[in-house]
C-alpha positions in Angstrom: 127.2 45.2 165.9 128.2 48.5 167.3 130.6 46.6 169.7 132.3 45.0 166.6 132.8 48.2 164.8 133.9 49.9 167.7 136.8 47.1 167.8 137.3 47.4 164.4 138.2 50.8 164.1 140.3 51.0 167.8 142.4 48.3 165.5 142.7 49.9 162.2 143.5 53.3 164.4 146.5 50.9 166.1 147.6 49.6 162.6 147.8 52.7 161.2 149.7 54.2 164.2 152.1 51.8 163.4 153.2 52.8 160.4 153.5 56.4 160.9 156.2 57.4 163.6 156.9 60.9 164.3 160.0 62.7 163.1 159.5 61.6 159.2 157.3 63.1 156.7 154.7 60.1 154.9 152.7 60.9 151.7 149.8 58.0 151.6 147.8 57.6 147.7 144.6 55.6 147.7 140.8 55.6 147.9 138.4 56.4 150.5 136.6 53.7 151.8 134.5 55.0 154.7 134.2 58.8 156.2 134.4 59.2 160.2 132.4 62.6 160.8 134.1 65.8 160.7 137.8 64.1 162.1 138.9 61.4 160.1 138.3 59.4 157.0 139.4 56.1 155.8 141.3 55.2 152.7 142.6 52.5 150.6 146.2 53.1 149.6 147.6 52.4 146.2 149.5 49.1 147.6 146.2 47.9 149.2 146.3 48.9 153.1 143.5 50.3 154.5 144.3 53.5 156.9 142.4 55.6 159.2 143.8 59.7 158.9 143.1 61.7 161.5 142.4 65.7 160.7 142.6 68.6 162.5 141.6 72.3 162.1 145.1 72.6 161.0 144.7 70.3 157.9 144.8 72.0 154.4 142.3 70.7 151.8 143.0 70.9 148.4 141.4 70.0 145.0 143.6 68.0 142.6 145.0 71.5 140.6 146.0 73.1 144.2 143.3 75.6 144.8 141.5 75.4 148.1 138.7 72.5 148.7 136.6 72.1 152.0 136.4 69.2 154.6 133.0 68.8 153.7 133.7 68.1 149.2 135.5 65.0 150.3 133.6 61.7 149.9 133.7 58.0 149.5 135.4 56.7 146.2 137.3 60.0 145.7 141.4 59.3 144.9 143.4 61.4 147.7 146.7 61.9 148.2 147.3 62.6 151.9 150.9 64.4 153.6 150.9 63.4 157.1 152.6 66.2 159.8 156.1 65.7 161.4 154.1 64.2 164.2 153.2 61.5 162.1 149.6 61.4 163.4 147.7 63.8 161.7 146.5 64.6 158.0 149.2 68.4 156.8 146.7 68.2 153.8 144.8 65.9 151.8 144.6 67.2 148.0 141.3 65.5 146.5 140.3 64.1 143.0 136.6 65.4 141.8 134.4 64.1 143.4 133.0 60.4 142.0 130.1 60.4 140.4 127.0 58.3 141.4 
């Protein structure tokens, strides 16, 4: 089982590579589906592709009115919206929706 996640997310890390290439600016809008410790987080866009983003301590977190969230507010089933650097492989910021309720 571990073996077949591990596989799972080495390919949805490749797929998402793909689509991001470095020199452009991308803005993703979706879901997440699935948080990956402190350094990435999955998400289901609004067009249905699920993407892995990658963070870094440079990544800003925001709430949904543009004052300041923390890394650790975001959770599964939240709306995101998610501005990738120039380098097209990591999260610039990721503004958040309220959290979901349970």
């Amino acid at each position: 089982m571990k073996k077949l996640a591990a596989v799972s997310l080495f390919l949805l890390l490749a797929v998402s590579s793909a689509f991001a290439h470095a020199g452009h600016i991308h803005t993703y809008m979706g879901k997440v589906t699935m948080l990956h410790g402190r350094n990435a987080f999955m998400m289901k866009t609004t067009d249905g592709k699920d993407l892995t983003i990658q963070t870094s301590q440079k990544t800003k977190w925001l709430h949904s009115d543009s004052h300041a969230a923390k890394q650790s507010e975001l959770a599964v089933g939240q709306r995101v919206v998610v501005k990738m650097m120039a380098d097209g492989k990591t999260a610039g910021t990721v503004k958040m929706s309220a959290p979901a309720k349970k």
